[in-house]
Backbone as a chain_set.jsonl record, in Angstrom:
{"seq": "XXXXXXXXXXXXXXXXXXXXXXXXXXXXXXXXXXXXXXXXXXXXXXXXXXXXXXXXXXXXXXXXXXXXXXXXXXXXXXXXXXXXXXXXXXXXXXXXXXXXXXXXXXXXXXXXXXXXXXXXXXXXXXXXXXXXXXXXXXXXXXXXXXXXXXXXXXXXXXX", "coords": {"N": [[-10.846, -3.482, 12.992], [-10.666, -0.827, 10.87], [-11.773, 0.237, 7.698], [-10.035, 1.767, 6.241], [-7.611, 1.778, 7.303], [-7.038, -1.052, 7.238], [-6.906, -1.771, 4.32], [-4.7, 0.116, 4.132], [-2.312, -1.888, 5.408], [-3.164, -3.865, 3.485], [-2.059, -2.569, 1.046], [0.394, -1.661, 1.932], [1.707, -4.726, 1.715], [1.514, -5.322, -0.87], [2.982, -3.562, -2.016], [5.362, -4.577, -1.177], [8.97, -5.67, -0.997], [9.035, -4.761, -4.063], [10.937, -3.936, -6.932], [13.034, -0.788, -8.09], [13.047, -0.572, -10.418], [10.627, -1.951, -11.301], [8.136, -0.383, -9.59], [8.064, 1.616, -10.982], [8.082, 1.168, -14.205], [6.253, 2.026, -16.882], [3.399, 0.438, -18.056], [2.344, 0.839, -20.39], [1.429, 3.706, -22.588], [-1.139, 4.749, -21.996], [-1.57, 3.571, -19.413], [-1.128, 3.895, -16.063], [1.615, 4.031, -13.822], [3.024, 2.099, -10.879], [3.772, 3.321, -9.268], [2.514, 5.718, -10.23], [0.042, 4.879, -9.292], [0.858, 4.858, -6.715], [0.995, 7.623, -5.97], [-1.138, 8.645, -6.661], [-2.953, 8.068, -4.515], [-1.717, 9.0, -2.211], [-2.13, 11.741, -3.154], [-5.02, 11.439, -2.49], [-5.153, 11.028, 0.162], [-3.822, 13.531, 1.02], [-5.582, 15.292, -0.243], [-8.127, 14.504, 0.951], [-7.355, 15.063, 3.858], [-7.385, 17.647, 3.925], [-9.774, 18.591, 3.6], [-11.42, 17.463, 5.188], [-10.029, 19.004, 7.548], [-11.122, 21.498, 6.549], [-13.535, 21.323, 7.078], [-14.861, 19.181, 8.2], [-15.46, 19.648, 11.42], [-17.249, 21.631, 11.27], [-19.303, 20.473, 10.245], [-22.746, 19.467, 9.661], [-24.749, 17.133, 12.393], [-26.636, 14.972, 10.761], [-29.543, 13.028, 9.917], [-29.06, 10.87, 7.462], [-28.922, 8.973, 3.919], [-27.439, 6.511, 4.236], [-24.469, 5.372, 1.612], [-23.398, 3.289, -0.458], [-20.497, 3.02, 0.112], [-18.653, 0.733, -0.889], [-18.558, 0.123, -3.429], [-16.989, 1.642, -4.525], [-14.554, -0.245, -4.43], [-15.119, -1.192, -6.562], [-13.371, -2.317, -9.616], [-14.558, -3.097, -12.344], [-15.882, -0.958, -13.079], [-15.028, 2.527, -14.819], [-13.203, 4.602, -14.158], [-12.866, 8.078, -13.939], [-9.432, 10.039, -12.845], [-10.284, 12.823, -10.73], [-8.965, 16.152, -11.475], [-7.017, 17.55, -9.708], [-6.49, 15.386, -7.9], [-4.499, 13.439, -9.958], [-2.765, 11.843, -11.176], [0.966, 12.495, -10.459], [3.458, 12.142, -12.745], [7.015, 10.542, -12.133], [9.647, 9.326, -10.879], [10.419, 7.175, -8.884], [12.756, 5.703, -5.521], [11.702, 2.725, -3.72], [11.979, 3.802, -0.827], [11.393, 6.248, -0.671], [8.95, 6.449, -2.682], [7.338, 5.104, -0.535], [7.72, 6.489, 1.588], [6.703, 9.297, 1.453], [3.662, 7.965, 0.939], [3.486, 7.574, 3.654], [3.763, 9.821, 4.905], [1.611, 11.668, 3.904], [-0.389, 10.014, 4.686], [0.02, 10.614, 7.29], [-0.431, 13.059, 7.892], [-3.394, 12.917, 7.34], [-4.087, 10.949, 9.713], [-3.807, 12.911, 11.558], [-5.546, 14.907, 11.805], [-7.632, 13.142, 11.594], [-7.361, 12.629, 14.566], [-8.33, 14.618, 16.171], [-10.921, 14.662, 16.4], [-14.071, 13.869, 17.623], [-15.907, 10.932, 18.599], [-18.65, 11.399, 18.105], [-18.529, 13.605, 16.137], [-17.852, 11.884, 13.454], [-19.991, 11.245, 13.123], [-21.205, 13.521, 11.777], [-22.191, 14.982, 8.552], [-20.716, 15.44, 5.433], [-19.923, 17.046, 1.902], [-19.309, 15.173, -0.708], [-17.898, 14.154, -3.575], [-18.385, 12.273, -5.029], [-20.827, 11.036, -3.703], [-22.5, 12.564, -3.196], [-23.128, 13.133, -0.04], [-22.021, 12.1, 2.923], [-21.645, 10.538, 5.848], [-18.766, 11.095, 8.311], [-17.565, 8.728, 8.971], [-18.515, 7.348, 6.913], [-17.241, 8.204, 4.953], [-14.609, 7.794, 5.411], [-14.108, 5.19, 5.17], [-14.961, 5.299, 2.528], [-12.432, 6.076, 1.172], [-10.653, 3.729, 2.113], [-12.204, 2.074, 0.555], [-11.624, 2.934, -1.693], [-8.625, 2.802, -2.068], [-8.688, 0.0, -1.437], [-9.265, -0.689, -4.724], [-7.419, 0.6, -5.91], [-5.712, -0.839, -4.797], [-6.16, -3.533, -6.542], [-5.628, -2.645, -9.195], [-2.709, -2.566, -8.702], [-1.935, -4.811, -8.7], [-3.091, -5.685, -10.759], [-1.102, -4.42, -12.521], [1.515, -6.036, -11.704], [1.506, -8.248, -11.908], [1.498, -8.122, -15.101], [4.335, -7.579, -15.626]], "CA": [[-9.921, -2.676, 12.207], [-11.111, -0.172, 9.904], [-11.172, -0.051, 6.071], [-9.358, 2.68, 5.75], [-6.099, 0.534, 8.414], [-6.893, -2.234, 6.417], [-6.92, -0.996, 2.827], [-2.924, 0.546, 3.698], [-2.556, -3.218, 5.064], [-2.945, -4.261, 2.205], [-1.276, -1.702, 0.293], [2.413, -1.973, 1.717], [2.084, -5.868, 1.336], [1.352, -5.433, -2.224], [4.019, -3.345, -2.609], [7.094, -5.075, -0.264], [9.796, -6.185, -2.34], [8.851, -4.384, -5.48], [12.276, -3.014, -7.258], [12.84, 0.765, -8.06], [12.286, -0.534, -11.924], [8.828, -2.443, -11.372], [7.345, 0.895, -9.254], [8.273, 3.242, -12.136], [7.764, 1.124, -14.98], [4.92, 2.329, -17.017], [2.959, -0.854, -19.087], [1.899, 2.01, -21.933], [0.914, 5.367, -22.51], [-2.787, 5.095, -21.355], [-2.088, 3.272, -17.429], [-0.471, 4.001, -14.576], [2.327, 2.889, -13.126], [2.377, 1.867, -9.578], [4.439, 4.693, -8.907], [1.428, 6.463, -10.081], [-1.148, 4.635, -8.525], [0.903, 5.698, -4.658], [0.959, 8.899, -5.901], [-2.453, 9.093, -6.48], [-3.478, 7.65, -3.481], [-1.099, 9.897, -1.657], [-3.032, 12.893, -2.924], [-5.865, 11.449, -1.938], [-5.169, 11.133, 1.495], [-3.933, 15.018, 1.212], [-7.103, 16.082, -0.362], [-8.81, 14.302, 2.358], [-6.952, 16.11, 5.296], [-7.402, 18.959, 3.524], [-11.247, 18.984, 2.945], [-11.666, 17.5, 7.064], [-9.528, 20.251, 8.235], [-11.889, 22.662, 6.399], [-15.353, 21.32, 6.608], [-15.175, 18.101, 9.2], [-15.829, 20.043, 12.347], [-18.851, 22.299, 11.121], [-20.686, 19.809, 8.729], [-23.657, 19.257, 10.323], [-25.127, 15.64, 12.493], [-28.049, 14.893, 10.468], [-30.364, 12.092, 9.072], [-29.069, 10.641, 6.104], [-29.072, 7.771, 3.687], [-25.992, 5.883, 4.188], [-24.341, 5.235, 0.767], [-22.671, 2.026, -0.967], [-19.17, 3.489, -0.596], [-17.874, -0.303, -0.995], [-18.665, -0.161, -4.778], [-15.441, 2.884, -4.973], [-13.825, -0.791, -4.849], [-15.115, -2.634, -8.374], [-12.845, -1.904, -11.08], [-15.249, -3.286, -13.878], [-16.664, 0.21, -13.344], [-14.044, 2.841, -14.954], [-13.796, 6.096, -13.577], [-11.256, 8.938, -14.474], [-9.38, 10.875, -11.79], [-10.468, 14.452, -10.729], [-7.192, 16.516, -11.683], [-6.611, 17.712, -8.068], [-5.606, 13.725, -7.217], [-4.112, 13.109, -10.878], [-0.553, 11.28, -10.286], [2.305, 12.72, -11.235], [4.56, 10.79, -13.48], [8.137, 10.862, -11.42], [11.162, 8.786, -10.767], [10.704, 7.118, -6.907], [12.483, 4.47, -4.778], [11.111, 2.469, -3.074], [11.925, 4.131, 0.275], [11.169, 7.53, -1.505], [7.355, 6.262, -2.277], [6.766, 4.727, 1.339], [8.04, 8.196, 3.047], [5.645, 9.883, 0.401], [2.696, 7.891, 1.394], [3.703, 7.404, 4.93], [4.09, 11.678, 5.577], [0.4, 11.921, 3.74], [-1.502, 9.147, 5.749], [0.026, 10.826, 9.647], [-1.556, 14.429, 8.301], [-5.172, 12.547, 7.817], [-4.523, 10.906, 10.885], [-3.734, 13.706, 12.341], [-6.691, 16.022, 11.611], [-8.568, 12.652, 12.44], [-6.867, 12.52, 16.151], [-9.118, 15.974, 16.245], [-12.088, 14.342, 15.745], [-14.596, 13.174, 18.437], [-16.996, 9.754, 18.285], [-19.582, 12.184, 17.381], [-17.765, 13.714, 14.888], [-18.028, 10.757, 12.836], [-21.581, 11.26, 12.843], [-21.367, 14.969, 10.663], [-22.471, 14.68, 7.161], [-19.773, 16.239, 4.623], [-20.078, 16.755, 0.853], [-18.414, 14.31, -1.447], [-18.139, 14.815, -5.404], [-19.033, 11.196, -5.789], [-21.805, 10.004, -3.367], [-22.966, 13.927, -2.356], [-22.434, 13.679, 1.228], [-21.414, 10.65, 3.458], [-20.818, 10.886, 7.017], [-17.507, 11.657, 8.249], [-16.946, 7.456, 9.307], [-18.312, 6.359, 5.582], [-16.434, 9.55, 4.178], [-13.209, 7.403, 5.492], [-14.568, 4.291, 4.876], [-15.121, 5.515, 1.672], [-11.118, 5.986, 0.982], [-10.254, 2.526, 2.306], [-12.503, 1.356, -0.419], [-11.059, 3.544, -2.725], [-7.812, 2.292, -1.953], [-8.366, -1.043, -2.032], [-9.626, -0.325, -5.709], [-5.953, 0.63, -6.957], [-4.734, -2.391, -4.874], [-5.827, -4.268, -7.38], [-4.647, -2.19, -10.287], [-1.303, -2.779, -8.648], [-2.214, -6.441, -8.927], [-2.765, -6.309, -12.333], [0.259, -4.413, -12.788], [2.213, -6.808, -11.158], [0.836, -9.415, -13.434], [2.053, -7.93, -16.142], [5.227, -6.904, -14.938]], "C": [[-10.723, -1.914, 11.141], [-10.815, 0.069, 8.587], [-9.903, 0.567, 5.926], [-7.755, 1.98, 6.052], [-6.286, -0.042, 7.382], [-6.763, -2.334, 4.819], [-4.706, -0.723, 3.085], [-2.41, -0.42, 4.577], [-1.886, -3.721, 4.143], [-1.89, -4.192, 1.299], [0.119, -2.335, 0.611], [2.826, -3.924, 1.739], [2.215, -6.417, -0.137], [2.91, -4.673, -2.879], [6.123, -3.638, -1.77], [7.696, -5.708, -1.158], [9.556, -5.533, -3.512], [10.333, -3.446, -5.889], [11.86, -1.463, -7.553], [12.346, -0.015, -9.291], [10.671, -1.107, -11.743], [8.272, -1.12, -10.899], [7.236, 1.823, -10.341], [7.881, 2.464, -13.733], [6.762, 1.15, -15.848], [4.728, 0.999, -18.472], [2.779, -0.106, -20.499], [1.807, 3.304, -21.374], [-0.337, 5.644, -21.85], [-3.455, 4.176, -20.357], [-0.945, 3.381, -17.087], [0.548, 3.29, -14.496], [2.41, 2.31, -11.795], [3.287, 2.635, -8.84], [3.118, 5.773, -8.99], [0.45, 6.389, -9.312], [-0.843, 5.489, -6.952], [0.639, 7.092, -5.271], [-0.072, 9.824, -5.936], [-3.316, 9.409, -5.172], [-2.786, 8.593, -2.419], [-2.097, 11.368, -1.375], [-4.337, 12.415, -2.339], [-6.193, 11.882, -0.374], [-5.026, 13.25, 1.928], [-4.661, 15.669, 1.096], [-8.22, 16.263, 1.091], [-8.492, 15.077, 3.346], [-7.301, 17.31, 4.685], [-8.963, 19.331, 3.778], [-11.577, 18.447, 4.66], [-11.5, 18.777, 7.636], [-10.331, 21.583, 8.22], [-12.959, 22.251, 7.079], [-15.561, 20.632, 7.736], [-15.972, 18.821, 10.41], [-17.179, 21.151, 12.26], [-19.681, 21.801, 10.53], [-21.408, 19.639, 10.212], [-23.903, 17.322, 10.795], [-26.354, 16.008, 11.93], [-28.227, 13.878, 10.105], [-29.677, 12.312, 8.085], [-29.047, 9.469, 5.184], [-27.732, 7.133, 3.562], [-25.836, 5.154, 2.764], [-23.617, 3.548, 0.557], [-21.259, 2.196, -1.325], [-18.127, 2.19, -1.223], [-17.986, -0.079, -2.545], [-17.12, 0.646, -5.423], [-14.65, 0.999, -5.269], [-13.64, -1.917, -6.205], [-14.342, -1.794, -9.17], [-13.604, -2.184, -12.569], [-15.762, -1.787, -13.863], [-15.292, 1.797, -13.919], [-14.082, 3.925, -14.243], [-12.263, 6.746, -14.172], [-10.588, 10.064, -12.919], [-9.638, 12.13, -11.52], [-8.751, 15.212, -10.791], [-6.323, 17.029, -10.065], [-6.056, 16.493, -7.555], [-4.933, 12.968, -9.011], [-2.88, 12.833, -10.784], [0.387, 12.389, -11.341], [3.226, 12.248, -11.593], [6.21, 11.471, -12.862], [8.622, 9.073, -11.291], [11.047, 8.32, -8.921], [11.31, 5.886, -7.047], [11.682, 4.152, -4.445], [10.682, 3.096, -1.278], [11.334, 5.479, 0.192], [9.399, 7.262, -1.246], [6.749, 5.963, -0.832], [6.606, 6.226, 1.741], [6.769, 8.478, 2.428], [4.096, 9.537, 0.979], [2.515, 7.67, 2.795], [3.077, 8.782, 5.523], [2.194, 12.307, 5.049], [-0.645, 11.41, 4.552], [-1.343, 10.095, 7.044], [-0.432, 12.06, 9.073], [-2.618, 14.002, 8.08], [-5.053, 12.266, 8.981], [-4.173, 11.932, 11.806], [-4.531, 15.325, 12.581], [-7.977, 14.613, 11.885], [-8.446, 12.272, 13.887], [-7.932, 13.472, 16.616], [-10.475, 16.019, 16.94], [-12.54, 13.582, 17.039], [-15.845, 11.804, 17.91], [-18.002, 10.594, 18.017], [-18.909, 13.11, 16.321], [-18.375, 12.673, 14.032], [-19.212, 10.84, 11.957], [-21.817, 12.679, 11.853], [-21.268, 14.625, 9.44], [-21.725, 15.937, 6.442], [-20.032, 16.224, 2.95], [-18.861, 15.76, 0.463], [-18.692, 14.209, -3.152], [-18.922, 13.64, -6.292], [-20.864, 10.84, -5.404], [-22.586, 11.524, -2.785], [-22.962, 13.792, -1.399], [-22.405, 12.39, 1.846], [-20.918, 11.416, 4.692], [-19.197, 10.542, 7.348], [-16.609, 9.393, 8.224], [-17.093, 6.947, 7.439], [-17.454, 6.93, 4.487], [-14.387, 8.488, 4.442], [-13.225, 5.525, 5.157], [-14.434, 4.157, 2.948], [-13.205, 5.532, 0.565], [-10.7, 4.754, 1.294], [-10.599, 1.946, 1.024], [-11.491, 1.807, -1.463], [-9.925, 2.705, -2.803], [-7.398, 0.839, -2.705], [-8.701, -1.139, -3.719], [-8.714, -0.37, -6.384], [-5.19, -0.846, -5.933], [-4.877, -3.416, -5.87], [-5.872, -4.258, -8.285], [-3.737, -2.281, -10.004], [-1.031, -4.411, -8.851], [-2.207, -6.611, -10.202], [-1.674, -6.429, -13.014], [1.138, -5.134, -12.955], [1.974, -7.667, -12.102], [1.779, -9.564, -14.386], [3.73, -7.422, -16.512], [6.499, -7.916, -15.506]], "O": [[-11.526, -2.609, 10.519], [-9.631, 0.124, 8.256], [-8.874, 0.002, 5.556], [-6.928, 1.737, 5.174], [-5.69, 0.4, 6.399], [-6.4, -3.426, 4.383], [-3.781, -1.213, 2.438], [-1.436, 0.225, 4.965], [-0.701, -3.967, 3.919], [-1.121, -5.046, 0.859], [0.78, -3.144, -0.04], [3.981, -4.347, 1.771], [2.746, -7.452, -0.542], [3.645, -5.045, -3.794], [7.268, -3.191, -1.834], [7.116, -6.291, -2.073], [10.294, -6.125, -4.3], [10.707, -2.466, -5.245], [10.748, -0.975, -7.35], [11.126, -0.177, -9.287], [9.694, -0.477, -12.148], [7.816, -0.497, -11.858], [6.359, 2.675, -10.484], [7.343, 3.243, -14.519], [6.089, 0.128, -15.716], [5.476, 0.732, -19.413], [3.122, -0.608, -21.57], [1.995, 3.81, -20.268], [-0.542, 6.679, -21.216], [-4.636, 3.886, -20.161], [0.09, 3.045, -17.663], [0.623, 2.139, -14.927], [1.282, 1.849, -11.618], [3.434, 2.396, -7.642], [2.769, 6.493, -8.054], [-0.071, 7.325, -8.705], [-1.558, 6.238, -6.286], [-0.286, 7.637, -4.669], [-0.175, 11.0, -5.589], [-4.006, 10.372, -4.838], [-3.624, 8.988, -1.609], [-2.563, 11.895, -0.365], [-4.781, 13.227, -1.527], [-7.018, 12.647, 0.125], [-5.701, 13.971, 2.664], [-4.847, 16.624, 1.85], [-8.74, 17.143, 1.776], [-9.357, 15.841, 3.775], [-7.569, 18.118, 5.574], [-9.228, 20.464, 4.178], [-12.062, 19.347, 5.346], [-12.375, 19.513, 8.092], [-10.406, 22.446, 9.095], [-13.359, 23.112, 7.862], [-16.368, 21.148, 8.509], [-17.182, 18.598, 10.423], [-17.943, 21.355, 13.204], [-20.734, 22.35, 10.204], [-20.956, 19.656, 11.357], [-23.521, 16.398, 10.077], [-27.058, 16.953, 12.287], [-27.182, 13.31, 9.788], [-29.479, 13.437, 7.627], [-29.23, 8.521, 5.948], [-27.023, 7.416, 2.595], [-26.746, 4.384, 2.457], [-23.413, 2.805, 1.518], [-20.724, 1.848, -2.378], [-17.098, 2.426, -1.855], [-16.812, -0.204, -2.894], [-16.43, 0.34, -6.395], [-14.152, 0.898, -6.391], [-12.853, -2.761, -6.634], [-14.654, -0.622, -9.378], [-13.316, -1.641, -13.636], [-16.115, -1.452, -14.994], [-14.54, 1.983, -12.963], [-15.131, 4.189, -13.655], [-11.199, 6.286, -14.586], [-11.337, 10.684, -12.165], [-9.025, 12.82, -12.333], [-7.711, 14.824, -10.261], [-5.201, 16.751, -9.641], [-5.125, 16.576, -6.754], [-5.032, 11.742, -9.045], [-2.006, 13.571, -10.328], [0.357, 12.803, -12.5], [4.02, 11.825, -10.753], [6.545, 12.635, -13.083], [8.035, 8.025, -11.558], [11.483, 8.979, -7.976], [11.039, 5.057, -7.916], [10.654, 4.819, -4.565], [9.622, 2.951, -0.669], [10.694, 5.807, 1.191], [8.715, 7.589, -0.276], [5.854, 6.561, -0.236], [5.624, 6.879, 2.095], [5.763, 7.914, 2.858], [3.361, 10.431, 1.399], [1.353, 7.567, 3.189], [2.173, 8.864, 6.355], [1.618, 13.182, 5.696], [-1.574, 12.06, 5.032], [-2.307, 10.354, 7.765], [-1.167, 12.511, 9.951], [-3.398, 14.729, 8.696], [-5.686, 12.994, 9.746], [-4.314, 11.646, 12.995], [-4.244, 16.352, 13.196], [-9.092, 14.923, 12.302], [-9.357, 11.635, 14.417], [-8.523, 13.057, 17.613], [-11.002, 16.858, 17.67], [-11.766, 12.799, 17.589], [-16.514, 11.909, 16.883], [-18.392, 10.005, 17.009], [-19.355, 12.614, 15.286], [-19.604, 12.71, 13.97], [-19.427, 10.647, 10.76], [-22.841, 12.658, 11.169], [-20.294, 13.953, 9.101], [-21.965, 17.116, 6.701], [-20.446, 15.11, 2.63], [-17.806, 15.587, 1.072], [-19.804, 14.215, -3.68], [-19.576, 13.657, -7.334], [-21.785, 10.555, -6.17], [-23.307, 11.37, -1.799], [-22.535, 14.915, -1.131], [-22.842, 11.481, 1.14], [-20.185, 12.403, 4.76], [-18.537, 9.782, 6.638], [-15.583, 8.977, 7.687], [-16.2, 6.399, 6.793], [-17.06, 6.383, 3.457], [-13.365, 8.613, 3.767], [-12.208, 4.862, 4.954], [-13.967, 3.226, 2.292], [-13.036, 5.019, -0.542], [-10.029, 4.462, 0.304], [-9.742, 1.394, 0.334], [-10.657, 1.06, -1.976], [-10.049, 1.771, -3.594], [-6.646, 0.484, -3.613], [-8.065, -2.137, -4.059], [-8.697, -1.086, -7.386], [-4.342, -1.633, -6.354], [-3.929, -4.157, -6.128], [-6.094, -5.309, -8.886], [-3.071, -2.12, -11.026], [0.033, -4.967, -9.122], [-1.532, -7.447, -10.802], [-1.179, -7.341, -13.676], [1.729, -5.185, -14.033], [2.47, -7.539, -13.222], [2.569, -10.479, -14.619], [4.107, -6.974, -17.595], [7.658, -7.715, -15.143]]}, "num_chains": 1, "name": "protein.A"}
């Protein structure tokens, strides 16, 4: 199974059962709620299809040094979001968020349906790790992922 499967996994077990008030309720002014976090993660996935759709099929196969995309998942490390994937503070159900990240995941997979086992192998830029082939490039989002799973964990916590 691949991170990326296993990462949204994760995800909708973390968030089954959660009421409309827990998703939306924000802990303070300066984190997330876990309304935000999908919504982040949402764009992500859209960015992603977006930046495949352009680039995936002409990046080049080349030699390169395969990166440590697993680290996208420590939280002791902080990071801030690029504004292009910056959540937008909104009002969701629960069935509301699912669709939301449901309708974002089937257009990645559906610009990675596209995509041949060599494919995979084409080296793409990336803002964090400068370029990552197309498998650690998705690899790289799983981690990510799991990353806010367990800011929704904390959430929850505190909840």
């Amino acid at each position: 199974m691949s991170l990326l499967h296993e990462a949204r996994q994760e995800l909708w077990q973390e968030l089954q059962g959660l009421s409309e008030e827990q998703l939306n309720q924000k802990l303070s002014d300066d984190t997330w709620s876990i309304q935000e976090v999908a919504d982040h993660l949402k764009k992500m996935d859209l960015v992603a299809a977006k930046h495949l759709a352009a680039e995936g099929k002409k990046a080049p196969i080349k030699e390169y040094e395969p990166k440590p995309v697993e680290m996208a998942e420590d939280r002791s490390r902080k990071a801030t979001a690029p504004s292009i994937v910056e959540p937008e503070r909104k009002h969701v159900t629960p069935t509301h968020l699912k669709d939301e990240l449901d309708t974002a995941r089937e257009k990645l997979n559906q610009i990675l349906s596209t995509f041949t086992e060599e494919d995979f192998k084409r080296v793409i830029a990336h803002p964090v790790f400068e370029e990552l082939s197309l498998k650690q490039y998705l690899d790289f989002i799983g981690a990510h992922e799991k990353r806010h799973i367990h800011q929704i964990k904390e959430i929850k916590e505190q909840l």
